[in-house]
C-alpha positions in Angstrom: 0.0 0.0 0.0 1.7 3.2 -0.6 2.3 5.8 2.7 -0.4 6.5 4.7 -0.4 10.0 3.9 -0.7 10.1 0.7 -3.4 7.6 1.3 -5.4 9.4 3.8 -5.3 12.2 0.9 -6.7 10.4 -1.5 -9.1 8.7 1.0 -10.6 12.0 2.1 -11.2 13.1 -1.4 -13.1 9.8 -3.2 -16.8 10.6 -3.6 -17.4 6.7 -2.7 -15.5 4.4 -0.1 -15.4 1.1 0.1 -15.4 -1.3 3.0 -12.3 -1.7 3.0 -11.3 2.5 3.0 -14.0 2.8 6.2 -12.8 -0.5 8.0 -9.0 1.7 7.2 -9.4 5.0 8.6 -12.0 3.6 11.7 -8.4 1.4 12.4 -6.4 4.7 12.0 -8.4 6.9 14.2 -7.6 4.7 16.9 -4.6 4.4 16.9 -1.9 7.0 19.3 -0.1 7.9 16.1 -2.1 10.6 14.0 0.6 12.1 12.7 0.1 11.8 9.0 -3.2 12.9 9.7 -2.0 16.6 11.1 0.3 16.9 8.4 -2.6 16.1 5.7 -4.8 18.7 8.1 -2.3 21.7 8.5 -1.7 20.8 4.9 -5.6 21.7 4.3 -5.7 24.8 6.4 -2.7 26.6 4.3 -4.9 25.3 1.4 -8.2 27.3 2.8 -10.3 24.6 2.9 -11.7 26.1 5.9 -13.9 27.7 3.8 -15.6 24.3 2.8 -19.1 24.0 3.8 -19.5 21.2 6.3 -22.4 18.4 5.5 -22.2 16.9 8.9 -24.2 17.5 11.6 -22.7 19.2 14.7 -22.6 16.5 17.5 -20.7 13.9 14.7 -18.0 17.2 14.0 -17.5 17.7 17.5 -17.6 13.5 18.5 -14.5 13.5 15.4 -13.1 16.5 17.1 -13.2 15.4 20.7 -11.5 12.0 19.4 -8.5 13.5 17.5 -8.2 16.1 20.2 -7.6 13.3 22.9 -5.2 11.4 20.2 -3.4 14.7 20.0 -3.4 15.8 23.7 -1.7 12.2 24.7 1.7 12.6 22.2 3.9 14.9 24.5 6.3 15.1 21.6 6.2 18.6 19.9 5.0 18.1 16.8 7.0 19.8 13.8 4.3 20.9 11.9 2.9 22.5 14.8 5.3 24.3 15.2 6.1 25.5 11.4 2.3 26.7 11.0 2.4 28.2 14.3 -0.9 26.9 15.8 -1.9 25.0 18.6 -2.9 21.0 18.9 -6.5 21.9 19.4 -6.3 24.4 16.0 -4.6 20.9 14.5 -7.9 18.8 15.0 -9.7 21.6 13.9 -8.0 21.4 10.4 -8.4 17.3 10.7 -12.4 18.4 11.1 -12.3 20.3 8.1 -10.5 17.8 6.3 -12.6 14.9 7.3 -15.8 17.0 6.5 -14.7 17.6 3.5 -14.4 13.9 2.6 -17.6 12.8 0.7 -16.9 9.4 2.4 -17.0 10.3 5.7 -20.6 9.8 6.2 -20.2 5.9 6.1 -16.8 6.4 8.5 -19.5 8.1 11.2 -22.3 6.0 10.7 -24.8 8.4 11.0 -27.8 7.5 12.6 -30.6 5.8 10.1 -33.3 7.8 9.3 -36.2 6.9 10.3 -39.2 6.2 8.2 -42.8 6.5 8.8 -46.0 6.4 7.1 -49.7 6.5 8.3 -52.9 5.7 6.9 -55.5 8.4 8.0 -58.6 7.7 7.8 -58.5 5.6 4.7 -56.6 2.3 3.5 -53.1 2.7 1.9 -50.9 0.2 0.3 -47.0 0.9 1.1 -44.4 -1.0 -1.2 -41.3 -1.6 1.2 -37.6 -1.2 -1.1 -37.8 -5.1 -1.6 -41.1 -5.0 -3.2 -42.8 -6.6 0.2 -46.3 -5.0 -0.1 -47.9 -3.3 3.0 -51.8 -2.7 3.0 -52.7 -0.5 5.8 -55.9 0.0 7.1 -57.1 3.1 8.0 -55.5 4.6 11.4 -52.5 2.2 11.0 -48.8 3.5 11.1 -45.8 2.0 9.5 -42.3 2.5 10.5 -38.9 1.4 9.2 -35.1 2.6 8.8 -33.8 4.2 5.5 -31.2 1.3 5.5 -34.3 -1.0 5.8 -32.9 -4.5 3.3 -29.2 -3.9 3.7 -28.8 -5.9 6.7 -32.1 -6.1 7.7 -36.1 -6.1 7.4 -37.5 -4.8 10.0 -40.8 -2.7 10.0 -42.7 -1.6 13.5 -46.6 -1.9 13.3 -49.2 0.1 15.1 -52.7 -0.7 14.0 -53.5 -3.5 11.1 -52.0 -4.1 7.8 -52.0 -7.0 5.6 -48.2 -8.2 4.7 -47.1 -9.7 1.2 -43.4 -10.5 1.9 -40.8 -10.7 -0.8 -38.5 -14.0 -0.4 -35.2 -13.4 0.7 -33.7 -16.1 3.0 -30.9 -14.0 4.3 -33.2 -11.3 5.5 -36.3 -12.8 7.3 -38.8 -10.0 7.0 -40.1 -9.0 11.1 -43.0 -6.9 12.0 -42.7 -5.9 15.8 -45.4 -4.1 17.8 -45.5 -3.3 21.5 -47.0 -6.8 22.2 -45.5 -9.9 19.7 -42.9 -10.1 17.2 -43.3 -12.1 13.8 -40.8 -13.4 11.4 -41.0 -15.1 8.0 -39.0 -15.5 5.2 -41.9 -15.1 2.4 -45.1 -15.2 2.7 -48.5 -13.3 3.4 -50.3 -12.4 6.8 -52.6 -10.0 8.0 -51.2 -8.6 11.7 -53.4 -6.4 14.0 -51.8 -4.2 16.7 -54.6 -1.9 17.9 -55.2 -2.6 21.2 -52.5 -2.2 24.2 -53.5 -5.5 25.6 -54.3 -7.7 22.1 -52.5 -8.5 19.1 -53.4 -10.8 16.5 -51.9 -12.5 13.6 -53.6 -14.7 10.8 -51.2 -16.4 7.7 -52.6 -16.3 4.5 -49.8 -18.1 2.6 -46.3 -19.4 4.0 -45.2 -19.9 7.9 -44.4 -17.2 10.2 -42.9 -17.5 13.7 -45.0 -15.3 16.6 -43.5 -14.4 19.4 -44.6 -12.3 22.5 -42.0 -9.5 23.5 -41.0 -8.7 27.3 -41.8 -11.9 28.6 -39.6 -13.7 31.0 -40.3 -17.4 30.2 -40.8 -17.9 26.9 -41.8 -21.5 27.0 -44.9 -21.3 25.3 -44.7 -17.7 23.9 -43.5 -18.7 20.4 -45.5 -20.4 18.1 -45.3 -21.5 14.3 -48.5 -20.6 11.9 -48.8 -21.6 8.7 -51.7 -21.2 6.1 -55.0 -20.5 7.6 -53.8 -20.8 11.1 -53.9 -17.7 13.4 -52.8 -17.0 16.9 -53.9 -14.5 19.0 -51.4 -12.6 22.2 -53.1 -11.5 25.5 -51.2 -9.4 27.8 -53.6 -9.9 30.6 -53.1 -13.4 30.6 -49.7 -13.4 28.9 -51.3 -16.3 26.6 -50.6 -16.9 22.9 -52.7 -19.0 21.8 -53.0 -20.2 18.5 -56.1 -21.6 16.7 -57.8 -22.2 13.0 -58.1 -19.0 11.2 -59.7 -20.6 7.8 -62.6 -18.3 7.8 -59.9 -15.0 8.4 -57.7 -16.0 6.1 -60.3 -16.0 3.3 -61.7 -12.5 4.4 -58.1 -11.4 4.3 -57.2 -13.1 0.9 -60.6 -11.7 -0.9 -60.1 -8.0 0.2 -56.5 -8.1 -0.6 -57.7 -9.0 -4.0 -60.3 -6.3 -4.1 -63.6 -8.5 -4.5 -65.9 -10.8 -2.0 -66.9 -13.9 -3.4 -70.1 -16.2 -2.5 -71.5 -19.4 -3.4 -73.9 -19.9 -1.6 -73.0 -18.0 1.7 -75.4 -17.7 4.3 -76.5 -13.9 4.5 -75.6 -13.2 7.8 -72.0 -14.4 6.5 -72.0 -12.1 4.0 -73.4 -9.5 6.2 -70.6 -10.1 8.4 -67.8 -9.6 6.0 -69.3 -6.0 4.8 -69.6 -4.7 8.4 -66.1 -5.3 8.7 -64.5 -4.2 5.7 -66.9 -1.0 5.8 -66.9 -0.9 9.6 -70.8 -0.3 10.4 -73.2 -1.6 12.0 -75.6 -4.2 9.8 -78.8 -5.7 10.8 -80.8 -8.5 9.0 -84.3 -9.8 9.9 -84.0 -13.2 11.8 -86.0 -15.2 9.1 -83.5 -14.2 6.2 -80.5 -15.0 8.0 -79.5 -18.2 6.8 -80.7 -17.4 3.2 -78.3 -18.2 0.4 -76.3 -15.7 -1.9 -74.6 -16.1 -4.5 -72.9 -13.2 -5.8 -69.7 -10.7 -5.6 -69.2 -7.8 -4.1 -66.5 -5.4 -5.6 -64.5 -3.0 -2.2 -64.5 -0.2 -4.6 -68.0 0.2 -4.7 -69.9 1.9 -1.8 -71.5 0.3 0.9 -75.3 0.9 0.1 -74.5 -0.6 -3.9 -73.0 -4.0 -2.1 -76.5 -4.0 0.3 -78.9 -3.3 -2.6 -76.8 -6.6 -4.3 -78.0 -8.2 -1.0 -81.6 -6.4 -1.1 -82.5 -7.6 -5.0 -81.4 -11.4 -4.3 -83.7 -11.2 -1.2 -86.8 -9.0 -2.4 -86.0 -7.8 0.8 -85.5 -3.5 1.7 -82.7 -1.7 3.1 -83.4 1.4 5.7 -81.2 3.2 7.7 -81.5 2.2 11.6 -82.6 5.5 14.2 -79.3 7.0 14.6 -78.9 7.1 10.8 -75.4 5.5 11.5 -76.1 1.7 10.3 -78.7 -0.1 7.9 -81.3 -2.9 8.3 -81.9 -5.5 6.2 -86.2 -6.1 6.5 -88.6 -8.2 4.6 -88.1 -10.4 1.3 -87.3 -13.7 1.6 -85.4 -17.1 0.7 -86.0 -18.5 -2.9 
């Protein structure tokens, strides 16, 4: 390798490093011996390079400064460049600041902390594609949170209300959605997860295996378990149970809203009726002698609520009206056929 000076020049003037050049100078700075790099810095300041404008933040210029100041301060040996420029140690590491904010590299040397990311769904449903192509639907008062450096060591996002997951496969990277409650991990696969409550969280698997774990818990014999397709398990805090149990029914609601139309063969109304107070979240009635009529039918999520009832209504003969508070609808009259 040639000197170290001339490579600590040409260091702290690439517009790229590589591992290699960060794993270098990280070695350098700790060492006792930083002489090259005062020479290369009182080299800088008769150059006016104090005039460069910085692109760190203060507290990583002053952490770099306090660093080589303490280098500096240990040598007791008078250092000839000191002396020729005629300032002192601490005006030295000052000139290494300049120098090492100048280097376009020296953001990966510092390791600045990761941005964080965060996106929220309001009031209405929002699909968030992750930098791996892992698909995120949110539902509607759900936040999403990762790290700007989220898929270059890891995949970690942190939940806070419900969204339904489609994971891209990558077996170096298992994909883990953490909320206050449980933890899950897969490799590739599809799950809805709901973290609303402080004392509930729920996860159902579409497609695939994930691993559930509850967080902060002592023993965790009998905190983990392994879903896979159609299976669901849900966490209690109160308890500090996770149980798990079949989650065939969920996993189709999940699967048929994810593709953007209900499906029925046959369903029993009150089935049916089911699935649209949840998606549309209010409140549905239906006459006790229609209940367990058949429909067969879709029902597209794009349309609006009261075009998916009158579906309902026409099969039936039956009306719709809207209940006293004017905030839900009953389903009255008609009958099976």
């Amino acid at each position: 390798m040639q000197n170290r000076k001339e490579y600590l020049k040409q260091l702290l003037h690439q517009k790229e490093w590589k591992q290699e050049d960060r794993d270098w100078l990280l070695q350098y700075l700790n060492e006792n011996d930083l002489t090259d790099l005062r020479e290369v810095a009182a080299e800088a300041y008769d150059a006016d390079l104090l005039s460069a404008e910085p692109v760190l933040e203060r507290e990583h210029s002053a952490r770099i400064l306090e660093k080589i100041h303490q280098r500096i301060s240990a040598r007791r040996e008078p250092e000839p460049v000191v002396r020729r420029i005629g300032f002192s140690h601490w005006k030295v590491a000052a000139a290494a600041i300049i120098i090492l904010i100048a280097g376009a590299g020296i953001l990966g040397l510092l390791r600045k902390p990761v941005r964080q990311l965060s996106v929220t769904s309001g009031m209405q449903r929002k699909t968030v594609t992750l930098p791996d192509g892992s698909v995120a639907y949110l539902e509607p008062g759900t936040t999403l949170k990762y790290t700007g450096n989220y898929g270059r060591k890891d995949r970690t996002v942190t939940l806070a209300g419900e969204a339904l997951f489609n994971v891209q496969k990558d077996d170096k990277h298992p994909f883990i959605v953490a909320s206050s409650l449980i933890s899950t991990k897969v490799l590739g696969t599809s799950f809805n997860m709901e973290a609303r409550k402080i004392t509930e969280a729920k996860v159902v698997v579409l497609t695939g295996m994930v691993q559930v774990e509850a967080k902060g818990e002592k023993n965790q014999e009998d905190k983990e378990v392994i879903l896979t397709a159609n299976k669901g398990a849900v966490y209690h805090s109160n308890t500090h149970l996770l149980e798990m149990s079949d989650a065939t029914d969920d996993a189709r609601f999940y699967s048929q809203k994810q593709q953007g139309r209900f499906i029925y063969d046959g369903e029993e109304i009150i089935k049916v009726v089911s699935d649209l107070q949840r998606y549309y979240n209010i409140d549905i009635k239906v006459d006790g002698r229609i209940q367990h009529c058949a429909f067969y039918g879709d029902v597209n999520i794009v349309d609006d609520l009261e075009k998916a009832l009158d579906l309902i209504a026409v099969s039936l003969n039956a009306k719709i009206n809207k209940d006293k508070n004017g905030n839900g609808y009953i389903i009255a009259g008609g009958n099976c056929h």
